[in-house]
N, C-alpha and C positions, 0 to 999 in steps of 0.2 A: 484067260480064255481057253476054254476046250474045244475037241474039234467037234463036239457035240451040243454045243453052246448054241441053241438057233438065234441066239442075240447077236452071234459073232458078227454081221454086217454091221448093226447102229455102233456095237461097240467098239469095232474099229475107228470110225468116225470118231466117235468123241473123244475118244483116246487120243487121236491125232487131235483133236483140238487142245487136249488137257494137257498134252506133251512138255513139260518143264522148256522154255527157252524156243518153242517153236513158234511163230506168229503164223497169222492166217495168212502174210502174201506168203513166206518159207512153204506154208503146207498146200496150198496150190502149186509151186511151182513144183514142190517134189511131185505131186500128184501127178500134172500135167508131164514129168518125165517120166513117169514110173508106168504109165500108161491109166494105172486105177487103184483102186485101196487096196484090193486082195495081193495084185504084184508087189505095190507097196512096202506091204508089211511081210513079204517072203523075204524082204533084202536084209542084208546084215548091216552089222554100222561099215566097215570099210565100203560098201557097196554105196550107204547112205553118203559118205565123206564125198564120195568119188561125183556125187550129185550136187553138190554143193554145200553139205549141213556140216556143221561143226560137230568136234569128236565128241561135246559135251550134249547137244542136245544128239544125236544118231545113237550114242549111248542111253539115255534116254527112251528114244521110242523103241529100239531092240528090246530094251529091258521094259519095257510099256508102264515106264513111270505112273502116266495119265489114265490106267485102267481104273483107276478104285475108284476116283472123281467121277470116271465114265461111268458107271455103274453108278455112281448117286443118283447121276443126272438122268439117267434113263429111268429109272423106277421113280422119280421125281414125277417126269414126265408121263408116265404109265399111271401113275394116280390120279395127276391130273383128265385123262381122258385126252390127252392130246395125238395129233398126228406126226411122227416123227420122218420126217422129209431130207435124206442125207444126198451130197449131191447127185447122185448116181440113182436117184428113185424116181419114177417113169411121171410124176407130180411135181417134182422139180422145174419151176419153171425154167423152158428152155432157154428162153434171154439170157434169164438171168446167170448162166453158164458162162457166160460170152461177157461179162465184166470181168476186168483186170483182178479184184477180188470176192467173187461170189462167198456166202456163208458155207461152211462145210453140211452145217443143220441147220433144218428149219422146221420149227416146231409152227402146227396149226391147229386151230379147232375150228370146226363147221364141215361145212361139203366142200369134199375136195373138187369138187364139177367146177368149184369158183375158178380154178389153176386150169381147166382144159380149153377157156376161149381165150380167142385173141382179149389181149389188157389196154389197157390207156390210162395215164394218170391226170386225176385232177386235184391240182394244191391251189393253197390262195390263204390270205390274209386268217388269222384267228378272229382277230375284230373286224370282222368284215361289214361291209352295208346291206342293207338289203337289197340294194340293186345285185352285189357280188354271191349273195344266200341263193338268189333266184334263176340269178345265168349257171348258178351250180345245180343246183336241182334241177335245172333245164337239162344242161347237155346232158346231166350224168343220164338222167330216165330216159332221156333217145338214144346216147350210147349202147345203154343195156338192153333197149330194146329190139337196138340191131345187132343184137348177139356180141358186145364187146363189154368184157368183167371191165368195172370202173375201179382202180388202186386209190386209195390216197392214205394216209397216215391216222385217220382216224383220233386227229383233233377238234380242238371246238371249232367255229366258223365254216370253211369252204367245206374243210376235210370233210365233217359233220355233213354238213350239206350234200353233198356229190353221196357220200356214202348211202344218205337217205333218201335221194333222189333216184339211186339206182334199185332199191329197194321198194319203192313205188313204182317201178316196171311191171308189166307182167313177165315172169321168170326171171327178173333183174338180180343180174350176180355182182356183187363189190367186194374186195377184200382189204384190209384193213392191216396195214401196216405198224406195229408197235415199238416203241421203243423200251420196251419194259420185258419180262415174264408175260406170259399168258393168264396167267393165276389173279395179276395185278391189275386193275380195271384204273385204269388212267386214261384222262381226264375223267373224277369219278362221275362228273355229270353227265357220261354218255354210258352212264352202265347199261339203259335200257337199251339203248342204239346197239352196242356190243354183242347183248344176250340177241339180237334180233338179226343181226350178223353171222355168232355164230351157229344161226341156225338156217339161213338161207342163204349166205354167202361164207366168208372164211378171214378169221383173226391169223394173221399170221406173225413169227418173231423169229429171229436168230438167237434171242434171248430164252433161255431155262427156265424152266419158273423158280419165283423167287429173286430174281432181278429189276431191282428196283428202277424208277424212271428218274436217270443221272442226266445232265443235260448233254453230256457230253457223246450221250447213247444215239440224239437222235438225228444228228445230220450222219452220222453211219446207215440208220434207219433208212436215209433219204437215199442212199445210193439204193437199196433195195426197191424202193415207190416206182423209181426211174430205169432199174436196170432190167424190171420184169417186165415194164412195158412199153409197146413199142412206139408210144410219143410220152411227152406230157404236156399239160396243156394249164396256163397257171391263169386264174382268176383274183384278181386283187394282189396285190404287193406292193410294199414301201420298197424305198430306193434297197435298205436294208433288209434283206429277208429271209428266211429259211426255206421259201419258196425259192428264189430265186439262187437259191444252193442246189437244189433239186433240179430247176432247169441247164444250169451250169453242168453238173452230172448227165445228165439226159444228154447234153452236148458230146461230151466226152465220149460216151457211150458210144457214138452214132447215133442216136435216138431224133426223134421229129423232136422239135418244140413249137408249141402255138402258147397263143396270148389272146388274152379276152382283152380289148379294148375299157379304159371306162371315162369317167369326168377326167377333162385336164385342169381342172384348177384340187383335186384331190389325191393326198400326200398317196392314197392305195391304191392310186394308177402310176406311180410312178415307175415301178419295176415290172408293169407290162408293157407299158411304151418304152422300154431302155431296149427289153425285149425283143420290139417287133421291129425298131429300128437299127438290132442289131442281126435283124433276120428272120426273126421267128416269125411263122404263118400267122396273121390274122385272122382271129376268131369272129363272124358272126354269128353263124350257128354252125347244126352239126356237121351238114354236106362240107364245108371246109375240113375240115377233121377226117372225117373221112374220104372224099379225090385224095390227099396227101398222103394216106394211107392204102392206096388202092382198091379202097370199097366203095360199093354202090349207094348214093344217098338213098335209091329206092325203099332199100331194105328199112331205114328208119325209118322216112317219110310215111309210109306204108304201116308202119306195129304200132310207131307213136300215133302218127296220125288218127291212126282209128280209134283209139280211147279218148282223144281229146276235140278232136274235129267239128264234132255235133257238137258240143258246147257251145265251141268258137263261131258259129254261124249266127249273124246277125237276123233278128228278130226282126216284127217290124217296130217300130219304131214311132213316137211321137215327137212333133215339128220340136219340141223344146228337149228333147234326150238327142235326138237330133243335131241340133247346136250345141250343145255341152259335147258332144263326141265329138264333133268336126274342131273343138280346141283342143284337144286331149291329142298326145303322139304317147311314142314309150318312151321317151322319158319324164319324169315325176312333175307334175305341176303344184303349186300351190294353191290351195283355196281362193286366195283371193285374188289370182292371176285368170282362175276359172270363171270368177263370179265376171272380172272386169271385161273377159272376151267373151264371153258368152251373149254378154246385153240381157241377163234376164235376173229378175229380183234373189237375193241371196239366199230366200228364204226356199226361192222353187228349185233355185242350182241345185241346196242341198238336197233335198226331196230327188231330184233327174240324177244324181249319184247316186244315192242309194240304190236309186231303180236298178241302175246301169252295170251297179255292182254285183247286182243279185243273178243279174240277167250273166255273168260273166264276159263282160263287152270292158272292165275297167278293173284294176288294181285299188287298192288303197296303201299309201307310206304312213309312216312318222310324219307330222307335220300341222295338220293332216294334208298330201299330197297324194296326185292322183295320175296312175298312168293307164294308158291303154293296152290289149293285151292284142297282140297279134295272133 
């Protein structure tokens, strides 16, 4: 590095990353005593030793073993087109400073606007139901509505869901947590979700590009989902689950945790009622999330409500759609649980569903099952 090198900032960073025998908690702590990069790297190695580093890696970053790797990795990333977010850049989220150990870099592509609102995370099952697709896409588009970016990991199921539900906001920001490179489109089946991301919200990684998706990548991933924002809120979970790693982190953190309630006789409710009965806020909808947060439900009630409200208003109505909604709640019925309370011929139930459907007054499941839409 020269003193004319205007890379000299990222390349300090990565260099401390690339440093022969330094780990990322070593390179926070030196950071956190050194005051910042620049002091940093004024020190000599006895200065480094005197800090706690070993004479082998202090010898090491004096002699900036880790530049040439830094210098891959930047022009990697400069090809790519991505954002190069080191901790000390005013995009950094600020939470996320405040874990034990933040990424030193953070590579993004999309609008960085994603980083400037308050965040919330929403995780949950990969195989989820669709009752768990639907409470995800719910909160996510009134969270983002009331100006809070929705985080999730930007897997299949919830992730998916929340991300695209924030995206169906008007101005709805989500960012997308990876456990891969940026370059790497994993889960490929969400390439299009991704490219749609990052152009109105933000892909982000601690990973390079060209870092492939190890498994071992992504509950480090998870401390990121949970450390940048200031709850998380888990939809679906087995007793066992990479969710419920996320919320565990979010603990540690300080962080809120909430739990979306769902069926007790199904194995994907189990690790939100472990959850809730070991503390976490109860999710109905969004005003819970937000009082616990210190925001006004107004402000959702208000953005979402006005894009959805006028649908939601009940029509008038004939004596026989009439009786078919007065059996319907939200949760899912069955066809022929509908036909049997209703008291009217199977042929006309079907016929008053569709109506009812169309009219946006009902849902349709798998099954075929049928809930009301509040």
């Amino acid at each position: 590095m020269t003193t004319t090198d205007p890379d000299i900032p990222l390349l300090r960073w990565l260099t401390l990353a690339h440093t022969p025998g330094l780990g990322l908690t070593s390179a926070n702590r030196l950071l956190n005593a050194a005051g910042d990069i620049a002091q940093l790297f004024a020190l000599g190695s006895a200065e480094l030793q005197s800090l706690g580093l070993r004479p082998k890696s202090a010898r090491a970053l004096t002699e900036r073993e880790g530049l040439a790797a830094a210098r891959r990795e930047l022009t990697a990333a400069r090809r790519a087109g991505l954002h190069c977010l080191p901790r000390d850049h005013p995009l950094y989220p600020t939470l996320l400073k405040e874990i034990s150990d933040p990424p030193l870099m953070l590579y993004g592509a999309g609008d960085p606007a994603a980083l400037a609102q308050p965040a919330l995370a929403l995780v949950g099952a990969r195989a989820a139901s669709v009752y768990g697709l639907k409470m995800a896409a719910k909160l996510a588009a009134e969270l983002a509505a009331a100006g809070i970016t929705v985080v999730s990991g930007g897997a299949l199921g919830i992730d998916s869901a929340a991300h695209q539900g924030a995206l169906n906001a008007p101005d709805g920001r989500t960012v997308a947590v990876l456990g891969c490179g940026l370059d790497i489109v994993y889960p490929p089946q969400n390439k299009k979700l991704f490219a749609k991301i990052g152009t109105t919200g933000m892909l982000l990684s601690e990973y390079p590009p060209g870092t492939r998706p190890e498994p071992f990548r992504f509950p480090a991933r998870n401390r990121i989902i949970s450390g940048m924002s200031a709850g998380t809120a888990v939809i679906e979970a087995a007793r066992r689950s990479g969710s419920l790693i996320t919320a565990e982190m979010a603990m540690e953190q300080g962080r809120e945790v909430f739990a979306v309630p769902g069926r007790a006789d199904s194995n994907k409710s189990e690790g939100c009622h472990r959850l809730i009965k070991e503390g976490a806020k109860l999710v109905h909808g969004i005003e819970d999330i937000l009082e616990e947060l210190g925001r006004s439900p107004l402000a959702a009630t208000g953005a979402a409500g006005a894009s959805t409200g006028a649908s939601r208003q009940a029509p008038s109505l004939s004596a026989e759609a009439t009786a078919v909604l007065a059996v319907l709640d939200d949760y899912p019925k069955a066809i022929e649980e509908v036909i049997g309370q209703a008291g009217l011929p199977a042929q006309q139930v079907n016929a008053v569903l569709l109506e009812l459907e169309m009219m946006g007054q009902i849902e349709t499941e798998p099954g075929p099952q049928y809930r009301k839409i509040k």
